[in-house]
C-alpha positions as CSV (number, residue, x, y, z in Angstrom):
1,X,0.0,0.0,0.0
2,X,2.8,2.5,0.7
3,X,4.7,1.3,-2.3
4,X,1.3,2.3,-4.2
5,X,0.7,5.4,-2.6
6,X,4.2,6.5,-2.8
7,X,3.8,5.7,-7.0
8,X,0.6,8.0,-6.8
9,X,2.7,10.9,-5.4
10,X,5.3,10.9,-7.9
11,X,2.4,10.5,-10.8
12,X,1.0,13.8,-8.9
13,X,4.4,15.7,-8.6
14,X,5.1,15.1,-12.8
15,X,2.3,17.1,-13.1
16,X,3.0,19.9,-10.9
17,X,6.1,20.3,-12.8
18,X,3.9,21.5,-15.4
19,X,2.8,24.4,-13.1
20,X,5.2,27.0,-13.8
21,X,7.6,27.3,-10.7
22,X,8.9,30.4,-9.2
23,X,12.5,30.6,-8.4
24,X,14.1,31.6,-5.5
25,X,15.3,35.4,-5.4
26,X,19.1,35.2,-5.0
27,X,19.0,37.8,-2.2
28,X,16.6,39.0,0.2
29,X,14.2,41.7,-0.8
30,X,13.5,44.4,0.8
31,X,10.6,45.4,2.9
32,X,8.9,47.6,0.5
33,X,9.2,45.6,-2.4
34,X,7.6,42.7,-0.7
35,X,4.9,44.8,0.5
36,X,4.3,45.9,-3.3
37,X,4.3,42.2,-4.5
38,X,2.4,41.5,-1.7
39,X,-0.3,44.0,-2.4
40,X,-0.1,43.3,-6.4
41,X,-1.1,39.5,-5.8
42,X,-3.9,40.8,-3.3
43,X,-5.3,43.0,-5.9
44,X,-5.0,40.4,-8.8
45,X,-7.1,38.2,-6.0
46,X,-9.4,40.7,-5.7
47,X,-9.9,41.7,-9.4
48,X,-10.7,38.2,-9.6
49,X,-12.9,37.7,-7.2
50,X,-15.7,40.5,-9.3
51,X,-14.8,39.3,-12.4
52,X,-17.8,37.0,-13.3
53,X,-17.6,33.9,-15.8
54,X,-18.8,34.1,-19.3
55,X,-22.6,33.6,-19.2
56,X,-22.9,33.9,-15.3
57,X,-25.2,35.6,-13.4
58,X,-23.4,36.4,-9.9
59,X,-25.7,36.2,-7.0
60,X,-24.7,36.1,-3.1
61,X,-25.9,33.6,-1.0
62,X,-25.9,33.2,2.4
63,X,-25.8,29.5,2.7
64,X,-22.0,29.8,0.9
65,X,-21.0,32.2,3.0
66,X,-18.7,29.2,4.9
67,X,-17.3,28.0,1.5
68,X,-16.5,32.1,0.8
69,X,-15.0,32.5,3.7
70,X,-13.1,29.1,4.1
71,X,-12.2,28.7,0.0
72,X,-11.7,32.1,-0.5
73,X,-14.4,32.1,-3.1
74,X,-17.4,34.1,-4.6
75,X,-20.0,32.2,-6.6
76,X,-19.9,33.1,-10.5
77,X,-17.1,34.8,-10.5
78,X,-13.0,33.6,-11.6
79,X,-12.6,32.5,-8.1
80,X,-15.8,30.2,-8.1
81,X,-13.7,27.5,-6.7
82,X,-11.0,30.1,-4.4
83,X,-8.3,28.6,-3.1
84,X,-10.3,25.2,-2.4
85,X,-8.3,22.6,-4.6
86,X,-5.2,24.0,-2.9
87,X,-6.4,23.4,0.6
88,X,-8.1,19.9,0.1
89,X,-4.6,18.6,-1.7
90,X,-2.8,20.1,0.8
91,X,-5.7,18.4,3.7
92,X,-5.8,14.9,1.8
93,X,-2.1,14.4,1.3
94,X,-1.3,15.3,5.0
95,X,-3.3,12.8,6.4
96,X,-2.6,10.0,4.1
97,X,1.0,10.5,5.1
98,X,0.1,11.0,8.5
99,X,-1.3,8.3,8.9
100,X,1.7,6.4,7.2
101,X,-0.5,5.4,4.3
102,X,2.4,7.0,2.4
103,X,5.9,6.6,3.3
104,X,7.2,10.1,3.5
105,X,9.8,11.7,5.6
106,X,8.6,15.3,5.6
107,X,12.1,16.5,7.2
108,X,13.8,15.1,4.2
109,X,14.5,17.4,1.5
110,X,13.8,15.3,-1.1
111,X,10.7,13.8,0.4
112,X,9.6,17.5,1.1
113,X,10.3,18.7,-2.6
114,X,8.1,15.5,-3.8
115,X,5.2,16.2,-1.7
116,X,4.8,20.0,-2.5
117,X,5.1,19.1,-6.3
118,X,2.6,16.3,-5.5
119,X,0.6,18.7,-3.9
120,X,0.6,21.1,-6.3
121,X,0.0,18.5,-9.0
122,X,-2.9,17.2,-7.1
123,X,-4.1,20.8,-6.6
124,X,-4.4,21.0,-10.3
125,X,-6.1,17.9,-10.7
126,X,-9.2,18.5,-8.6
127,X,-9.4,21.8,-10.0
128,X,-9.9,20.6,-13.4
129,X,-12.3,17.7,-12.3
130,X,-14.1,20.2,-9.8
131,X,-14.4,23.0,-13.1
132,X,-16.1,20.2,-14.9
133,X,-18.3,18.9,-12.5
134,X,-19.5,22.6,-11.5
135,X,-20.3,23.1,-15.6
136,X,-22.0,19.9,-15.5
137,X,-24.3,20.5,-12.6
138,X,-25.4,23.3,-14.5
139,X,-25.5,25.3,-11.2
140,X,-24.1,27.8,-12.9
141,X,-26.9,28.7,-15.2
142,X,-29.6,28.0,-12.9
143,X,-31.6,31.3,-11.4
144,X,-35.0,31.4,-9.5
145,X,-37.6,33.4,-10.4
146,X,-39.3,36.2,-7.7
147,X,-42.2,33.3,-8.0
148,X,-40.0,30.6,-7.3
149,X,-39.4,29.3,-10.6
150,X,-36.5,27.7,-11.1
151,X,-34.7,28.5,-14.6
152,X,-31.9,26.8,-16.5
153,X,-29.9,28.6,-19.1
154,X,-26.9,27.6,-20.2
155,X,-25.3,29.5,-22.6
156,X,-23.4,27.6,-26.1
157,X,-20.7,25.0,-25.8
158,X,-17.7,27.1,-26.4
159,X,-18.2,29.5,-23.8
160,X,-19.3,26.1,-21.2
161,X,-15.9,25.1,-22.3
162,X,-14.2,28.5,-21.6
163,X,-15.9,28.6,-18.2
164,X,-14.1,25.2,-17.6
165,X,-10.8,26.6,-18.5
166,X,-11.1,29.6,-16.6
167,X,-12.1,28.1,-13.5
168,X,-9.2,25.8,-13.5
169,X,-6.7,28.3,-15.1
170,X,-7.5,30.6,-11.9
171,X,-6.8,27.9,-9.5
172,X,-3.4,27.6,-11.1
173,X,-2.9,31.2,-10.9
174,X,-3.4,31.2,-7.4
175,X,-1.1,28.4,-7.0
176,X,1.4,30.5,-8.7
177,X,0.7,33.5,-7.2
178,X,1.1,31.9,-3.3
179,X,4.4,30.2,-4.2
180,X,5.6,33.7,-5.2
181,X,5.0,35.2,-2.1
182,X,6.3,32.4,0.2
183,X,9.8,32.0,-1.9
184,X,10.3,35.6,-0.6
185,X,9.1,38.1,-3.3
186,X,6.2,38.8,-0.9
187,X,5.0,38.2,3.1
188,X,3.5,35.8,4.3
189,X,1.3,32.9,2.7
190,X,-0.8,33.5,-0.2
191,X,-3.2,31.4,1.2
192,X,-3.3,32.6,4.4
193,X,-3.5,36.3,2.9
194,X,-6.6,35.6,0.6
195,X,-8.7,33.8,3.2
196,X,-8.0,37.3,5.7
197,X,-9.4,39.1,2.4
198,X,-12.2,36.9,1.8
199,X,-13.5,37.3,5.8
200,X,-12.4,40.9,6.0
201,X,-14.6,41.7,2.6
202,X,-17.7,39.0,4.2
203,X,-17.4,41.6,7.3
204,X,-17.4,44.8,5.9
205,X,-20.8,43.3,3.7
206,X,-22.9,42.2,6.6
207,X,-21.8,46.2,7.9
208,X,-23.3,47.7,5.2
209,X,-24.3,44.9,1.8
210,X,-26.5,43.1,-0.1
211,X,-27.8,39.8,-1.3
212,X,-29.5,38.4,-4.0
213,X,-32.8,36.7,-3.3
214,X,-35.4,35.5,-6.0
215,X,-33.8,37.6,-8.9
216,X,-34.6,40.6,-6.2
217,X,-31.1,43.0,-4.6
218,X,-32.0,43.4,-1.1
219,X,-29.6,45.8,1.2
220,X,-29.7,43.6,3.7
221,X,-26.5,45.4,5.5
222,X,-26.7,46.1,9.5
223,X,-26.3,49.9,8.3
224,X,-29.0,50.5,5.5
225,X,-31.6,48.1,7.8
226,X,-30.9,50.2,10.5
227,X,-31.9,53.5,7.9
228,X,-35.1,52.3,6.6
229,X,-36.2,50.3,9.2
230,X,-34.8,52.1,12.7
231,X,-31.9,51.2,14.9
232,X,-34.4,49.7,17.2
233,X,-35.4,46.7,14.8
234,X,-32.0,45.8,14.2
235,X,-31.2,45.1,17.6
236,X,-32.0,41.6,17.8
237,X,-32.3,40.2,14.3
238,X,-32.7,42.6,10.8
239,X,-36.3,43.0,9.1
240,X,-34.0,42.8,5.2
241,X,-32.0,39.9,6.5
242,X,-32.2,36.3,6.1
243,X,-32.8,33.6,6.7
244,X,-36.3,34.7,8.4
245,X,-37.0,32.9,11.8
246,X,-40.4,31.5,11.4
247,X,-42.8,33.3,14.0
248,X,-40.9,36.9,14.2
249,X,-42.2,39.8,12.5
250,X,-41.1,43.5,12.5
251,X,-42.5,46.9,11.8
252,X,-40.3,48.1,9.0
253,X,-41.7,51.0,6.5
254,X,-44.8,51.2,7.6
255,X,-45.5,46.9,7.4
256,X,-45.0,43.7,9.4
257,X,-42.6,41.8,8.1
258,X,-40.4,38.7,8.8
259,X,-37.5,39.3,11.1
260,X,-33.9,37.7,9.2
261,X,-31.3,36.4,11.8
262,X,-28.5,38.2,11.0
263,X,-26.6,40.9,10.5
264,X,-28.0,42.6,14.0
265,X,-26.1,44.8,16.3
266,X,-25.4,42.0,18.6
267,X,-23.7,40.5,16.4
268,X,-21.6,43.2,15.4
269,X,-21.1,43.8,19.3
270,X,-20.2,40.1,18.9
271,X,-17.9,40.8,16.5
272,X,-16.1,43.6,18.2
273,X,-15.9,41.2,21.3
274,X,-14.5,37.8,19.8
275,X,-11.9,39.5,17.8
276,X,-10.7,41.0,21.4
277,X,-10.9,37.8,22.7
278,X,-9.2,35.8,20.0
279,X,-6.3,38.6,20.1
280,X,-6.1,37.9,23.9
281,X,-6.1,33.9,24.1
282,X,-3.2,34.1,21.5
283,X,-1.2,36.2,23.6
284,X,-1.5,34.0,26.6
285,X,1.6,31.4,27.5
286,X,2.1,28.8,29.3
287,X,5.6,28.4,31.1
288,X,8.3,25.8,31.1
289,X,10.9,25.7,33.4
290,X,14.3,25.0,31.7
291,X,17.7,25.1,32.9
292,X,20.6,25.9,30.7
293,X,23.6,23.4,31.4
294,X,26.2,25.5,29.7
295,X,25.5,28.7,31.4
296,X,25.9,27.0,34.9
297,X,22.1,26.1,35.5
298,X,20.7,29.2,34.6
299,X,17.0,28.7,34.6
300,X,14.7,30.0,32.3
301,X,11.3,29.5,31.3
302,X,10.2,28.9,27.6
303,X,6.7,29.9,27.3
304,X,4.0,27.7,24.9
305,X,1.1,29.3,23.8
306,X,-2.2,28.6,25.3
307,X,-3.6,28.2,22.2
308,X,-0.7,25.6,20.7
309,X,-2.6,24.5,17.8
310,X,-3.5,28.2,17.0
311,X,-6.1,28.1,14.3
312,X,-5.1,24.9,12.5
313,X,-7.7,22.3,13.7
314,X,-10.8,25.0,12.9
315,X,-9.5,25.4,9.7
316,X,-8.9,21.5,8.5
317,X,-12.6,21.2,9.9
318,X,-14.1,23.7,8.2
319,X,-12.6,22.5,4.5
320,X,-14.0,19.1,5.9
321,X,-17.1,20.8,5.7
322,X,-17.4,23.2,3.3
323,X,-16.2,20.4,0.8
324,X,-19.6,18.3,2.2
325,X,-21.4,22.0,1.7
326,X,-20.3,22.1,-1.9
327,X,-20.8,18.9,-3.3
328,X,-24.2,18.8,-1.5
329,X,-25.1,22.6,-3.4
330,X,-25.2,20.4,-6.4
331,X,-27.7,17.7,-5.1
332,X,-30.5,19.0,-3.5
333,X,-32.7,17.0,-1.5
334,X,-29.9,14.5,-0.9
335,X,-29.0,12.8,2.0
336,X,-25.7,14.5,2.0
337,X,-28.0,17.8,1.7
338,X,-29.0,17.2,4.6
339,X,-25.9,16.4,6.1
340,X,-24.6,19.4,5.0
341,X,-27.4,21.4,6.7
342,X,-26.5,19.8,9.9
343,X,-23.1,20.7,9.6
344,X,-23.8,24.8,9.2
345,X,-24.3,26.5,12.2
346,X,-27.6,28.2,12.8
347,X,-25.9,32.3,12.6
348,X,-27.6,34.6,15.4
349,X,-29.4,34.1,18.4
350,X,-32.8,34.3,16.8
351,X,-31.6,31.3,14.4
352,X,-30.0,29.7,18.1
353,X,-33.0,29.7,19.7
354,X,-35.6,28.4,16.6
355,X,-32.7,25.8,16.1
356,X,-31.1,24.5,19.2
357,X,-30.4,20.9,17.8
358,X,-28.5,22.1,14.5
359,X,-26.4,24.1,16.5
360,X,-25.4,21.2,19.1
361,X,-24.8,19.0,16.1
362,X,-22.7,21.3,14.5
363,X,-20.7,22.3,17.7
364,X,-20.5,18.3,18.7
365,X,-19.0,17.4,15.2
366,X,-16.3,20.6,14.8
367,X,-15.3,20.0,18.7
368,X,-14.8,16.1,17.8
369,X,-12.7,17.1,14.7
370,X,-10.6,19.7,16.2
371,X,-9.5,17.9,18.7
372,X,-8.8,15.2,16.2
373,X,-6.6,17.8,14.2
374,X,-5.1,19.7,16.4
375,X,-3.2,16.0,17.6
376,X,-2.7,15.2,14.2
377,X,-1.0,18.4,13.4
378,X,1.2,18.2,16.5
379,X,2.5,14.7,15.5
380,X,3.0,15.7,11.2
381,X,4.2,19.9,12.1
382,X,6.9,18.4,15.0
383,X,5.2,20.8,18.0
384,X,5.5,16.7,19.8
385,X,7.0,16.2,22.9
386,X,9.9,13.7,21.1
387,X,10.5,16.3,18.9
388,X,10.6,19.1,21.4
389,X,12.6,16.7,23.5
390,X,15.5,16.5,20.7
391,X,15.4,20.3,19.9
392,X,15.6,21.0,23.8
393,X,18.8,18.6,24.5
394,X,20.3,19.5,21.3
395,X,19.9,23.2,22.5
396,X,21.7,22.6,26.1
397,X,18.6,23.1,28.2
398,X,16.8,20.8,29.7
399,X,14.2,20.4,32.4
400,X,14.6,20.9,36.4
401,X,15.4,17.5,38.0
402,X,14.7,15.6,35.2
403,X,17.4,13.5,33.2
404,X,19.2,14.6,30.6
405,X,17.7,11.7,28.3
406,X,15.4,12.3,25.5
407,X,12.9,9.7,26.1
408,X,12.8,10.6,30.0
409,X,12.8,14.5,29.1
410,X,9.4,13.8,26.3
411,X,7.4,12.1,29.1
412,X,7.9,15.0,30.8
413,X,6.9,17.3,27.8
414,X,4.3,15.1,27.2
415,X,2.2,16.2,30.3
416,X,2.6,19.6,28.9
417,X,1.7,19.2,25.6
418,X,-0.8,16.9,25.1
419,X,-3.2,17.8,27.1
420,X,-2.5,21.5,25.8
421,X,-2.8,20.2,22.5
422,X,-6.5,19.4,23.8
423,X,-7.2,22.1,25.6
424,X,-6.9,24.6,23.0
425,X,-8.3,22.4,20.5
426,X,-11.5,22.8,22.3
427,X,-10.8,26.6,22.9
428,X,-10.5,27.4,19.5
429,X,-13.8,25.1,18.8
430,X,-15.8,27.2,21.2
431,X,-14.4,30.4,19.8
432,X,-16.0,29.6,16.7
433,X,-19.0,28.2,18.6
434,X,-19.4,31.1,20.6
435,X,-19.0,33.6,18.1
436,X,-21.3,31.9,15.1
437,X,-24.4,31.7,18.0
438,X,-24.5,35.2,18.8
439,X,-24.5,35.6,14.9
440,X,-20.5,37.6,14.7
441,X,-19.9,39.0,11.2
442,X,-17.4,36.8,8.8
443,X,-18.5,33.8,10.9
444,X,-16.7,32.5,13.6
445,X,-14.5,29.9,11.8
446,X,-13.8,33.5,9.2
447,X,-13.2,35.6,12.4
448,X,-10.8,33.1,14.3
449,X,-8.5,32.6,11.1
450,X,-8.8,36.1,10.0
451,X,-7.5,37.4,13.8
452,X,-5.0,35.1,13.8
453,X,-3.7,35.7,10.4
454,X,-3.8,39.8,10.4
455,X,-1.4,39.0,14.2
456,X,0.9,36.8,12.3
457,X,1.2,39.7,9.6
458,X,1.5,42.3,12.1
459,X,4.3,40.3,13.6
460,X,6.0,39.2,10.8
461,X,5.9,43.5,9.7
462,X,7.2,44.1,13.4
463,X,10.3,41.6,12.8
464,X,11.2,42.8,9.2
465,X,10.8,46.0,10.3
466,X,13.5,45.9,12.9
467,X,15.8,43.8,10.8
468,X,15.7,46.4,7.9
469,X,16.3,49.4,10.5
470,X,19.2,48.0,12.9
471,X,21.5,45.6,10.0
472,X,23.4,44.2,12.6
473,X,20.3,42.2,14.0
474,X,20.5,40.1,11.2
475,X,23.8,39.2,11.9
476,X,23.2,38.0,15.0
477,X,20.0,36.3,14.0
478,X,22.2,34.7,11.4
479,X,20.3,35.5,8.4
C-alpha cells in the first residue's frame, strides 16, 4: 500500500512540474518591495474575485458564505472555486502521510520537494475535475424566479468550455501566485492572505451589503436596515436579513414583516468582542521551566502558547465541511444535503434559539474534529513532545530534576503538551461556537483565522521592520 501510494505521489508531482515554478530570489528583498508584491497579488485576487464567468449571473448567498469564507471564493465569478483545490490537496495528502498510508519523511529534502510538487499537481487535478463537474451541474446557469421558478440557461458550448478553462486556469494562478510570495518576493502565505481578504470583505458586507434573493437585490447590511427600518429593529435580528425565523415579525416601512437572523447589532457587538478575545487567548503562554547546562544552570522558562494549535484544527474542519457544503449545493434533497445542513451552524441568536439541535450538532462534530486535528498536526508539524525533546537537549537546556535523556525529558513534555494540544483544540472550537451563536460578522471559523492571520502579519511587519532598521540584528540572527 505504501509502495502504491508512494507511486501515486510521484504521478501527482510530474504534473505539478507542469505548473510553472517560481525561483528563489538570489537575495533578500527588501521590505517595501515585498509589501508591493504582496499587495499586487492581493489585488489580482481581488480583481478576480468580481470578475464573473462568461454567461454567469453572480448572486450572493448566504448558505455559501462558509465556502466564501473558508475557500476564498465568490459564486460566478473567476474565483468560483477560491483557493479550495489548494487546501483539500494540501488536507488529503497530510493525512494520508500522516497516517503512514504514504511513506514520506517530511524532514527530508527530497521527500519534502516531492510532496509539494505532489501537492501542487494534485491541486491542479481537482481543479480541473471540480471545473467540470461545476459546468455539468449546470448550477451555474440555474436562477430562480421572484415566483419561485426555477430556470436553466446555459449559454453555447464554447463559452461552457471557456468557463471550464477559466475556473481551472484561476486555481493555477493562485497556485502561482502563493508560491511567489512564500519563496520571498512577498510576506507571508498567499493562502493565508486571501482567506483574511475573503473574511475581512464577508465583514465589511454584513456592515453595510446586499444579497441576491429570487432575482430581487436586497440591502440587507446592518447599516441600510438600521436607515429604513430604525436602529431599534435591528437590535436583535434585521427585518431585510435572512434567513427569516419563522414566528418573528417587524415593523419596517410602515408593514409587518419577517425578522432575518442576522446581520443585527449583537452581532456586530459580537464581533467587536470575539476579535478582542481571540487577540487575547493568542497572547496567553504557558511556562516551562528550563535550565541551561552550559551557562551554569541558569534557569529560564520557555513559554507555549495557550492556544498551541493556534487556528489549524478549525481550519482543516471547516474545509472538511465546506467540501460536504459544496458537493451537497449540487444535489438538493440528498441525504448528504441534509448532512450538510447539519453541519452549518444556525448564525444569530434568533436562528440559536428556533434551532437549538442544528447548532449542538454542529458544535459536537467541529469540537470532535478539532481535537482530532489539532493531535494530528502536532505529531506531522513536529510541535511533539519527542521532537521538542531533541530540539531541547540539542539546544543545552533541559528540564529541572529531570534526566538529561530524551525519552525521559518527552514524558515530561508530554504532560505539557498533550493535554494543551487538547485544551486549545477545544478553545478554539468554542471560539468559533461562541461567536457563530450570537451571529458575529465573517462567521466564527472567518473571524478566528482572520485574527490570527492579520497577528501573524502584524508580527512578521514588526520583525522585518526591525531587521531592515538595525542591520546588525540580522547578523546575529544569522540570516
Amino acid at each position: 500500500m505504501q509502495d502504491l501510494g508512494r507511486k501515486a505521489l510521484e504521478v501527482l508531482a510530474e504534473i505539478g512540474t507542469y505548473v510553472p515554478a517560481v525561483p528563489r530570489p538570489k537575495r533578500k528583498i527588501n521590505l517595501y518591495k515585498r509589501l508591493t508584491w504582496t499587495a499586487l497579488a492581493l489585488v489580482a485576487y481581488l480583481m478576480m474575485s468580481n470578475i464573473p464567468l462568461p454567461g454567469v449571473s453572480v448572486q450572493t448567498s448566504f448558505n455559501l458564505l462558509l465556502m466564501n469564507i473558508v475557500f476564498a471564493a465568490n459564486a460566478g465569478t473567476l474565483m468560483q472555486l477560491g483557493i479550495g483545490p489548494i487546501v483539500t490537496a494540501g488536507l488529503v495528502l497530510q493525512l494520508l502521510v500522516g497516517a503512514k498510508i504514504i511513506d514520506l519523511d517530511l524532514t527530508d529534502p527530497e521527500d519534502k520537494k516531492l510532496f509539494t510538487l505532489a501537492q501542487k499537481g494534485f491541486a491542479v487535478v481537482l481543479a480541473v475535475f471540480e471545473a467540470i463537474g461545476l459546468v455539468l451541474s449546470g448550477s451555474l446557469w440555474t436562477t430562480v424566479t421572484p415566483d419561485g421558478v426555477v430556470v436553466y440557461n446555459p449559454p453555447p458550448a464554447p463559452v461552457i468550455v471557456l468557463d471550464m478553462l477559466l475556473l481551472a486556469g484561476a486555481t493555477i494562478l493562485v497556485i502561482i501566485m502563493d508560491e511567489m510570495i512564500q519563496k520571498g518576493y512577498g510576506l507571508g502565505s498567499g493562502i493565508s492572505l486571501f482567506i483574511a481578504a475573503s473574511v475581512v470583505s464577508g465583514i465589511a458586507w454584513e456592515f453595510a451589503g446586499w444579497f441576491s434573493q429570487a432575482g430581487q437585490l436586497i440591502w440587507a447590511g446592518l447599516v441600510p436596515a438600521a436607515l429604513k427600518c430604525g436602529l431599534a429593529s435591528v437590535i436583535l435580528g434585521n427585518p431585510l436579513g435572512a434567513p427569516k425565523v419563522p414566528g418573528t415579525q417587524v415593523v419596517c416601512d410602515g408593514r409587518r414583516v419577517p425578522v432575518g437572523a442576522m446581520p443585527d447589532l449583537i452581532g456586530f457587538l459580537a464581533t467587536v468582542v470575539m476579535i478582542a478575545a481571540i487577540a487575547y487567548l493568542s497572547s496567553v503562554k504557558i511556562q516551562v521551566p528550563l535550565v541551561v547546562k552550559e551557562m551554569r544552570g541558569m534557569r529560564i522558562k520557555i513559554p507555549l502558547n495557550l492556544l498551541y494549535v493556534t487556528n489549524i484544527p478549525v481550519l482543516l474542519a471547516a474545509i472538511i465541511f465546506a467540501n460536504i457544503q459544496t458537493v451537497a449545493s449540487h444535489a438538493p434533497g440528498s441525504p448528504l444535503s441534509a448532512v450538510a445542513y447539519y453541519l452549518t451552524p444556525p448564525r444569530g441568536l434568533l436562528a440559536f434559539i428556533h434551532e437549538p439541535l442544528r447548532m449542538f450538532t454542529y458544535g459536537i462534530a467541529l469540537t470532535a474534529l478539532s481535537v482530532a486535528f489539532g493531535y494530528l498536526w502536532v505529531e506531522l508539524a513536529g510541535l511533539d513532545p519527542k521532537t521538542q525533546a531533541r530540539n531541547l537537549i540539542e539546544s543545552g537546556l533541559h528540564v529541572p530534576g529531570a534526566r538529561s535523556d530524551p525519552r525521559h525529558l518527552e514524558k515530561i513534555l508530554a504532560k505539557y503538551i498533550y493535554p494543551l494540544t487538547i485544551l486549545s483544540s477545544i478553545i478554539v472550537a468554542l471560539l468559533v461556537i461562541v461567536a457563530d451563536i450570537f451571529g458575529a460578522y465573517g462567521t466564527g471559523t472567518g473571524l478566528l483565522l482572520a485574527t490570527m492571520i492579520l497577528q501573524q502579519y502584524y508580527t512578521m511587519l514588526t520583525y522585518e521592520r526591525a531587521i531592515e532598521t538595525y542591520p546588525l540584528l540580522r547578523k546575529v540572527l544569522g540570516e
